[in-house]
N, C-alpha and C positions, 0 to 999 in steps of 0.2 A: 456544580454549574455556577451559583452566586459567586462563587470563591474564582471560577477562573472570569468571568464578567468582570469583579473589583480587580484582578489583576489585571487585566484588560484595559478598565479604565485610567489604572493607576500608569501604565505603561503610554498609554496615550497621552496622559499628561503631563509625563515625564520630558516625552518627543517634545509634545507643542512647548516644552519649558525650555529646551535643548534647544529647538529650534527658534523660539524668541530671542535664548540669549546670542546667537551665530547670527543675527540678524542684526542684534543690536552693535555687535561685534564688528560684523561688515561696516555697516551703516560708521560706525567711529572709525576704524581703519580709512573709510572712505575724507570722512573730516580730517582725517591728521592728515593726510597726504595733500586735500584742498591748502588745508591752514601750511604746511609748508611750504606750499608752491605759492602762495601769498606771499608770504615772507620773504621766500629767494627771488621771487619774480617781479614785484612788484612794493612791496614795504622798503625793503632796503635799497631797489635798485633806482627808485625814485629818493633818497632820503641816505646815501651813503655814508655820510657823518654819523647819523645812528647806527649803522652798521659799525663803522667802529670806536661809537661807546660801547655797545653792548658786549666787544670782544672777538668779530667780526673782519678779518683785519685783510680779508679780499677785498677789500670795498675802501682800504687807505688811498689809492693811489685816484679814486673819483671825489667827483663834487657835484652836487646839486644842481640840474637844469632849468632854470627857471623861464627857457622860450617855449614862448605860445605852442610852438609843436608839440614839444615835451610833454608842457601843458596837457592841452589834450591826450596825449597818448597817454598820460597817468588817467585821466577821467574814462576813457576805453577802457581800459584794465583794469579798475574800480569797478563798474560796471559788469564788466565780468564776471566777474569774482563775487561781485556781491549775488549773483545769479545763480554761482556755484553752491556757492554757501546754504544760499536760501532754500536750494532744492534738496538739502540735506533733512530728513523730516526730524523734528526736534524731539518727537514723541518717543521716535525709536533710540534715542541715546541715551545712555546713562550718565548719572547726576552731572559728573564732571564736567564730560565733553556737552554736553548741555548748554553748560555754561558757557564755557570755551568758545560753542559757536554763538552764541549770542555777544561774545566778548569783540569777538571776530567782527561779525555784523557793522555791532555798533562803531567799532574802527573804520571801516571802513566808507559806512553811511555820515560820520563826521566830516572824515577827510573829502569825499565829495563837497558834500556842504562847504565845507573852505573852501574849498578851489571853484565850485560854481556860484555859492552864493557869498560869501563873505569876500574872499577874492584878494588876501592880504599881498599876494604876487602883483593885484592892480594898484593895491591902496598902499603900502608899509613901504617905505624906503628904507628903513632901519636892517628890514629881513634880507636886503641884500648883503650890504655892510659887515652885518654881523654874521649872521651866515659864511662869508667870508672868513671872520676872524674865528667864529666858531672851529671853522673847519679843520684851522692851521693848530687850533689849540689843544683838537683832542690826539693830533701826532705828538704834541708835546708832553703831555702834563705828568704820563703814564708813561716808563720805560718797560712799554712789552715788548720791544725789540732794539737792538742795536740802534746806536746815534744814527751812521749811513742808511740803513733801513728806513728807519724813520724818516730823515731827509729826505732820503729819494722820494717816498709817498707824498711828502711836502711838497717838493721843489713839484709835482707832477700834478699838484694841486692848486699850485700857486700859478703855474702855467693856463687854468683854465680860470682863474680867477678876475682877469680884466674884463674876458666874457662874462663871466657872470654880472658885473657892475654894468655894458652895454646893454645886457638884458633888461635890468630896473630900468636904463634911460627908454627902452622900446615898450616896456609894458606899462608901466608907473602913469596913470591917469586921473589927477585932480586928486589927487590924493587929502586926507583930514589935514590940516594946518599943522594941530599936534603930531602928528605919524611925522610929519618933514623935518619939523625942529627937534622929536627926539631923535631923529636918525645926525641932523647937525649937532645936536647935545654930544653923541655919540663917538664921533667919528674922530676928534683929534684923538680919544683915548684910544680909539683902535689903529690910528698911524703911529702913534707911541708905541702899541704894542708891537707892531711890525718892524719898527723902526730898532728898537733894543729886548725886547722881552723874548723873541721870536729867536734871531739869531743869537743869545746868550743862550739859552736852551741846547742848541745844537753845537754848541763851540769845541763839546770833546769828537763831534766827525772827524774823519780822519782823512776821507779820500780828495785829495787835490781839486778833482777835476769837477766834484759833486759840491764842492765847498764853491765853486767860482760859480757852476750853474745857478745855485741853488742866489747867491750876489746879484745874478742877473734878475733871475722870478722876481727875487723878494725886489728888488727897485722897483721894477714893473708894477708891482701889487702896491706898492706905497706911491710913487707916481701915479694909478689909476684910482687911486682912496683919495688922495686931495684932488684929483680933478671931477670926480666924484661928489665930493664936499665940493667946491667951487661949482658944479651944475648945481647940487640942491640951493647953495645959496643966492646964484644970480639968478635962476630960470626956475626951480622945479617951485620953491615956496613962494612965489608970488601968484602958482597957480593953485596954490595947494586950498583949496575950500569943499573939500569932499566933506562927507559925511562918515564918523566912525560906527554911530551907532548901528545893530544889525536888527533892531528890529524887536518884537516880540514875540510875532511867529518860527522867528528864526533863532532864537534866543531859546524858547520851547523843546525845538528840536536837538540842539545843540545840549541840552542838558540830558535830552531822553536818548541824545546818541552816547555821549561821553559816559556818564552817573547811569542810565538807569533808571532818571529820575522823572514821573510826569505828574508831579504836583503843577495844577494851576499857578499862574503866577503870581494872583493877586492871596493866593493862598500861603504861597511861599514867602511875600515879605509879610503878611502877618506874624509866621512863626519867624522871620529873621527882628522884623519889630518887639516882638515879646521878649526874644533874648537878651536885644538889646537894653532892654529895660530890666530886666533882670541884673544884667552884670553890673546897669548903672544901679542900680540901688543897692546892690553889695559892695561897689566901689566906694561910696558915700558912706555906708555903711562901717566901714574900715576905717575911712580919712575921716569917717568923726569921732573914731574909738583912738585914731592917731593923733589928733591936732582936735580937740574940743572947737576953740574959741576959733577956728577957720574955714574958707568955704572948701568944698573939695578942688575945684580952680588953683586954689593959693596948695594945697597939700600937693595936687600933681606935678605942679612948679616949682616945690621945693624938691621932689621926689624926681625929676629929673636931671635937677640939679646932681645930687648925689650918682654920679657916675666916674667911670676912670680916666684918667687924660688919654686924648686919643692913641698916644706912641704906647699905654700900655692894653688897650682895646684887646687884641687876639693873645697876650698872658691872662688879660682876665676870662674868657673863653676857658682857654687852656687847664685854667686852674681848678674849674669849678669839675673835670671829672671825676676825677678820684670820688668825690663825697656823692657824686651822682650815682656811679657804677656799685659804692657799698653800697649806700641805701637801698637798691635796687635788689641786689642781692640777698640782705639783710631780712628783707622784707618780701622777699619773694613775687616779687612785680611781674619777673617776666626771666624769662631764662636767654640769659648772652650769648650767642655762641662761638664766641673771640675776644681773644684777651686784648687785642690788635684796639689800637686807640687811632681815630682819624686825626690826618694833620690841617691846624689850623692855619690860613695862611688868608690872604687878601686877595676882595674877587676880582677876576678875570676883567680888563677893563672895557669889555665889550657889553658885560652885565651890570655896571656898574650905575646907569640912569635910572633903573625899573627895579632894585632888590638891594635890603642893606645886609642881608646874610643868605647862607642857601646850603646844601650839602650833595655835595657830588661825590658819586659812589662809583664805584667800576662796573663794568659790564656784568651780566649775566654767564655771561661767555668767555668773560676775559679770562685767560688762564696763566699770564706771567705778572702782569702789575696789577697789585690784591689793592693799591693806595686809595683812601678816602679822604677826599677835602672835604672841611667845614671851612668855607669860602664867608670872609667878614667886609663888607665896605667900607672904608676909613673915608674919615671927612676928605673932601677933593681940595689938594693944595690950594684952588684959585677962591677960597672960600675966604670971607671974612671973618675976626674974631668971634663977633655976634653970632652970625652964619655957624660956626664951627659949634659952639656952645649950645644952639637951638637943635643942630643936628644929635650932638650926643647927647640928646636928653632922652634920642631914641634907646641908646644904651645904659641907661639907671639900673641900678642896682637891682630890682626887678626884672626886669625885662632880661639882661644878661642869662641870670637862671633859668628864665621861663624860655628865651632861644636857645641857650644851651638844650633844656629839654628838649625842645621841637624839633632843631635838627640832628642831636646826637643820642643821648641817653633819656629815656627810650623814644627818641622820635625816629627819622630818619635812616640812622645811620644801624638801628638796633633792625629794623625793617629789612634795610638791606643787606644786615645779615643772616635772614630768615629767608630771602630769597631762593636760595639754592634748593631748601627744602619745597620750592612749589611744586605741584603735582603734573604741570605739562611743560610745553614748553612756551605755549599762547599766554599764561600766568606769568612764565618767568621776563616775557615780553611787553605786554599790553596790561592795560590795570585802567583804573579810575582815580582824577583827582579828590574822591570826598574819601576812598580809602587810603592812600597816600598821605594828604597832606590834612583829612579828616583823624585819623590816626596819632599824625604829631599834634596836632592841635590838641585833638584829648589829652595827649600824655600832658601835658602842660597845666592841665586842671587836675589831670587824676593823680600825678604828683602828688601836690599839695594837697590835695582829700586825704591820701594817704599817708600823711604825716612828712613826707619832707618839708623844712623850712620853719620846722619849728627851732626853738631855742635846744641846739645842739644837735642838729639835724637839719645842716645849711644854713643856719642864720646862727650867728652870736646871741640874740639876745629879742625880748619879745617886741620890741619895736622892730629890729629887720624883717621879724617875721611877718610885721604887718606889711612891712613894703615890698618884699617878696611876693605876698598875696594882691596889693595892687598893684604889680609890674605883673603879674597874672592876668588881671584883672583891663588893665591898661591892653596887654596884646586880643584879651578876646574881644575887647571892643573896637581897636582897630578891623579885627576881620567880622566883626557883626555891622560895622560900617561898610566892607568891601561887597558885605551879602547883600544888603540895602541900596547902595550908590550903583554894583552892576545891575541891575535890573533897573533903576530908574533912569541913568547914565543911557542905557539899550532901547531904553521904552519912549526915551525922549519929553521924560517927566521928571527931568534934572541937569542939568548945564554942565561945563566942567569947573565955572568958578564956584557954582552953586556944592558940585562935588568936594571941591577942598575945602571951603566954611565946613562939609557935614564932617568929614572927619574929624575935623578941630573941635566942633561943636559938640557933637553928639558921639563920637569915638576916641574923643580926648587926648588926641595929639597934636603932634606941635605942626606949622605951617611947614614946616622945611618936610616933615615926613607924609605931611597931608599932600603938597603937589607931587611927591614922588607914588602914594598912591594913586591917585585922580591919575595921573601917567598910565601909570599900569591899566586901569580902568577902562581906560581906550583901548586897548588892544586884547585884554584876556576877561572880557565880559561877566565868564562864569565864575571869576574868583569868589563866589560866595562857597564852594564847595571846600571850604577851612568849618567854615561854620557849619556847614550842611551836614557835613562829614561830622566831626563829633556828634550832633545831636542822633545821627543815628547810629553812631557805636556805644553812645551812652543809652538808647532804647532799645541796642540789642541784647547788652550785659544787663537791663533791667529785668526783659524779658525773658532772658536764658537762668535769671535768678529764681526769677516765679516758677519758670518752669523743673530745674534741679533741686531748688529749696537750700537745708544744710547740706547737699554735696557740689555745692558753688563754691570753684576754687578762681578766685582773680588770676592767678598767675595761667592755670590752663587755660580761662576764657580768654588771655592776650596771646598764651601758644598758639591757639586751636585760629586766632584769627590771622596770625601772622603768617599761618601754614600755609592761610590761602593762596598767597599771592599776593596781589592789589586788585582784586576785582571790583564789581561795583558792589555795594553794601546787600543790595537785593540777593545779589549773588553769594554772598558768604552767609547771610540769614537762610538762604533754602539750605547751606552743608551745616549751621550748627543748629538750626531751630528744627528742620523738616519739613517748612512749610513756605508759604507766600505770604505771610502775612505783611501790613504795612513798613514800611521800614521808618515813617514819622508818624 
């Protein structure tokens, strides 16, 4: 009788085990099918341009809607969705889709946020503009289909293109001062681009009648870009006294939608303030083991000095992978999984106001052009000598290495070719900036922890190797500056002139690179997630150490994190640690 009871029980338990996991089963079937009807319905079909970066390429022949209808009808379907979502019970999913839907979520709960409260469609002039020239750029850059193919998408884009520029003059109201003049900053480089960068791209089409349409678009699109430019500069900036800042409640949300992240704020520049200071006393620290008898000031001045003339800027890039790629290997950093090297070339000139490098990768999706740009800014011809000399002082011999690292070997470009390996398709999609561009930034320190740059290992000799270390040391204070300035910049406990002295001051860069951050600063608030992001992939490898002991391997703890995806850090600490603990 006991004996058929424990069977009894044992069978019962088996059921309710059965039937948990069929439950849990459901419940995730239920989410994938939400999460791609997101996607096809409403992700891409409001935002077509990322439809085909990702690989996408139903979505070539559209462009971006930026009228008030539109408008609204994406915040309907937000709304929606996030209803959909939410009714999914989190409890009943397993680890993964867990995440997934919280990944979801938070996409979603952002993208509202912009469009109801920050409102860059009311404020940014630039986002039409460029948006524009974005659009046209990514039919070009990539041959994942024929010249005329391509075209056609073009030309069918270019055609909704002067609409989109009447939309900014309907929506655009009082816009920040700064937002007006970077979009004027902007704009002759993006009728350049239209004007030659655009049609030399497509010069091997073939088809007659599509080459003469496509003559017609593109007039049209550069004819509506200076009259464009000609409203911003006679009508729109003399109105333009809006407000950039978003606030601090809204600044809150925007990190806990994006990151993940709900540290206090006044919490958060403490720990941005201490790093700060950290890297400055290791910087000093160097420049007085490098130059005794000088202050660090006069050492950083000579150290930018030491850079390449500008014409040979993307060879010196180019050059530095080889000794990245062995060491990497040599040393077992992280496993490559393509011998495929990205081609460096010079950025896009629509990106060229707000970023002096960057790395663009192919889609997730894309399945005929595999190409990866490592995208460089060269000084802007209308620059003066002086001008030109302060600018490459961004590119010292330091700094060179340490962006090399960030966006190629192992930053960026090593990432994205981990991609394919992520476990959904929401992962191979959606991510967070403090694991992305947290990630590169680590790499850029955990390099040189781990011995690249010493003497015969990237540097000649033990002086490079100091300068290698402060051109390290120089980028993590530029972005322990961006963690600091956005939150104070948003809070309205910091100016934008006040902004450019901090960088120079306190993040020890030069003025030409200090106004192009304070630029950026305006419009992408959260840039502190460079800094945010390393500090917590260096407390997750701390804590994954504690907890393995001697079977802590570095190379599997940078597999195991790359597998994820780009999630937000919380999210990858619950798949290698098992737990919720802090992630700062």
């Amino acid at each position: 009788m006991k004996k058929l009871v424990a069977m009894f029980a044992i069978g019962a338990c088996m059921s309710a085990t059965v039937a948990a996991h069929a439950e849990k089963e459901s419940w995730k079937q239920q989410f994938q099918r939400v999460s791609d009807e997101y996607f096809d319905q409403v992700y891409f079909h409001y935002q077509p341009t990322s439809g085909t970066s990702v690989g996408y390429h139903q979505y070539d022949p559209q462009l971006e809607d930026f009228s008030r209808s539109n408008i609204d009808a994406a915040v309907a379907s937000l709304k929606s969705f996030e209803a959909r979502v939410d009714a999914i019970p989190s409890a009943s999913l397993d680890e993964t889709t867990r995440g997934d839907r919280a990944i979801v979520l938070g996409n979603i709960r952002s993208w509202l946020l912009t469009l109801q409260t920050i409102r860059p469609w009311e404020k940014n002039p630039d986002m039409y503009s460029s948006t524009a020239a974005n659009a046209a750029f990514t039919l070009m850059e990539r041959k994942f289909a024929t010249p005329d193919e391509r075209l056609r998408s073009l030309v069918a884009r270019e055609k909704q293109m002067p609409r989109l520029l009447n939309e900014a003059r309907a929506n655009l109201k009082n816009p920040p001062h700064i937002y007006t003049e970077i979009a004027i900053e902007q704009l002759p480089g993006i009728v350049s681009f239209f004007q030659h960068d655009v049609p030399l791209a497509f010069a091997d089409a073939q088809d007659p009648a599509l080459k003469a349409e496509f003559a017609q678009t593109n007039a049209a699109v550069i004819a509506s870009l200076n009259s464009y430019l000609a409203w911003l500069k006679s009508d729109l900036l003399a109105k333009s006294s809006g407000d950039y800042r978003i606030g601090a409640d809204t600044f809150a949300k925007k990190l806990q939608y994006d990151e993940m992240v709900d540290i206090p704020l006044d919490r958060l520049l403490q720990i941005g303030w201490a790093d700060l200071h950290r890297n400055q006393q290791h910087f000093q620290q160097i420049a007085h083991a490098l130059e005794p008898g000088k202050q660090p000031s006069a050492v950083l001045e000579e150290l930018g000095k030491d850079h390449p003339a500008p014409d040979q800027l993307l060879n010196s890039f180019r050059s530095t992978f080889n000794g990245l790629v062995a060491f990497i290997r040599s040393r077992n950093i992280v496993t490559i999984p393509s011998d495929v090297r990205p081609i460096v070339e010079e950025t896009p000139p629509f990106m060229r106001a707000t970023t002096f490098a960057s790395m663009d990768t192919p889609g997730p999706f894309e399945m005929h052009a595999k190409e990866a740009y490592f995208n460089v800014t060269l000084p802007d011809p209308s620059m003066t000598p002086a001008q030109v000399e302060g600018y490459m002082h961004s590119f010292n011999v330091g700094t060179v290495i340490s962006t090399a690292v960030h966006e190629a070997y192992p930053g960026h470009y090593v990432q994205f070719l981990w991609v394919p390996r992520a476990p959904t398709r929401v992962r191979k999609l959606l991510g967070a900036n403090t694991n992305v561009e947290g990630w590169a930034h680590y790499c850029e320190q955990m390099m040189l922890d781990e011995g690249y740059g010493q003497p015969g290992q990237g540097a000649k000799d033990e002086r490079e190797s100091k300068l290698l270390r402060l051109g390290q040391l120089q980028d993590a204070l530029l972005r322990n500056a961006r963690f600091i300035v956005g939150i104070e910049m948003h809070t309205g406990k910091m100016s934008f002139d006040q902004a450019v002295e901090f960088f120079q001051k306190e993040g020890y860069q030069s003025k030409e690179t200090a106004m192009v951050e304070a630029k950026r600063g305006t419009s992408d608030p959260t840039y502190l997630y460079y800094t945010l992001g390393k500090l917590e992939i260096l407390k997750l490898r701390e804590d994954l150490k504690k907890k393995q002991g001697a079977a802590f391997s570095l190379e599997q703890f940078h597999n195991q994190f790359l597998s994820q995806g780009f999630p937000p850090i919380k999210i990858v600490r619950q798949a290698m640690l098992g737990d919720d603990s802090p992630t700062l």
